[in-house]
N, C-alpha and C positions, 0 to 999 in steps of 0.2 A: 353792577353789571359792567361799565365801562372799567373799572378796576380789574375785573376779570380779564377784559377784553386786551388790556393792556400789558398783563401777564403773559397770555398767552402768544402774545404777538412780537413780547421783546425777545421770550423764548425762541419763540421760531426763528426772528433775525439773527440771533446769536448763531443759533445751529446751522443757518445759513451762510455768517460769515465764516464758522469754523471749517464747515465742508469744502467751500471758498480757499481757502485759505491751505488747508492740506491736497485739496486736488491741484493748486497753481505750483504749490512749493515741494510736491512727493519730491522730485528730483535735484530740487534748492540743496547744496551743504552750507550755505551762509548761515551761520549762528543767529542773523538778524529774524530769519525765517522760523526758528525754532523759539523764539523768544514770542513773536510776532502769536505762532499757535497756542505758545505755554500763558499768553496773557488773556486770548482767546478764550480758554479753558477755563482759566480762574474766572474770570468773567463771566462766561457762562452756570457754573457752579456757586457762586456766589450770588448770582442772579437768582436760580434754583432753588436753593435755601432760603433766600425772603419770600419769594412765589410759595413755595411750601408752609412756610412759618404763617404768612396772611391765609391762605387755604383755611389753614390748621385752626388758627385762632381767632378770623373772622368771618370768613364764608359758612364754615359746617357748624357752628353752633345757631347760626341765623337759619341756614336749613333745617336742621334737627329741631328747631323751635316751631318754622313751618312744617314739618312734615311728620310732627308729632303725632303719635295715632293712627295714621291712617293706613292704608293696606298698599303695600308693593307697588299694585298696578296704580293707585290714585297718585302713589311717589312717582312714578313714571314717568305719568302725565302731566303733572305738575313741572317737574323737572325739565319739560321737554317744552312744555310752556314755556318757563321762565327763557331757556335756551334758543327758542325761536324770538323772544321779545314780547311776547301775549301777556304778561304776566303770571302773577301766581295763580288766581285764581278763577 
């Protein structure tokens, strides 16, 4: 869960410094500025694609293992457990 937590929070700050970053500099023509976003980006995208890649190949197979069988609404619930901190079950 902290894993999670950490994904999602790098992501946000990225997206924070990028918005940052393009609201300060719309009017910048210094090439340092555009470098400054274009590393921004990479960064953020390459942050995005590990977050992805861990989703992919360690969170949902551990979900799908818990949530094997059951019906929609007990996924839900579960799900929203886990996501408050109550845990699974």
């Amino acid at each position: 869960m902290f894993q999670l937590e950490f994904e999602h929070a790098s992501d946000h700050g990225l997206v924070l410094e990028i918005t940052s970053a393009f609201l300060n500099d719309r009017g910048a023509k210094e090439v340092n500025d555009v470098h400054v976003l274009g590393f921004l980006l990479r960064s953020f995208f390459e942050n995005y694609r590990r977050h992805h890649s861990w989703e992919q190949n360690i969170l949902y197979p551990i979900v799908r293992q818990q949530l094997l069988g059951e019906t929609i609404a007990a996924q839900h619930d579960a799900l929203l457990r886990v996501s408050m901190g109550l845990g699974n079950r």
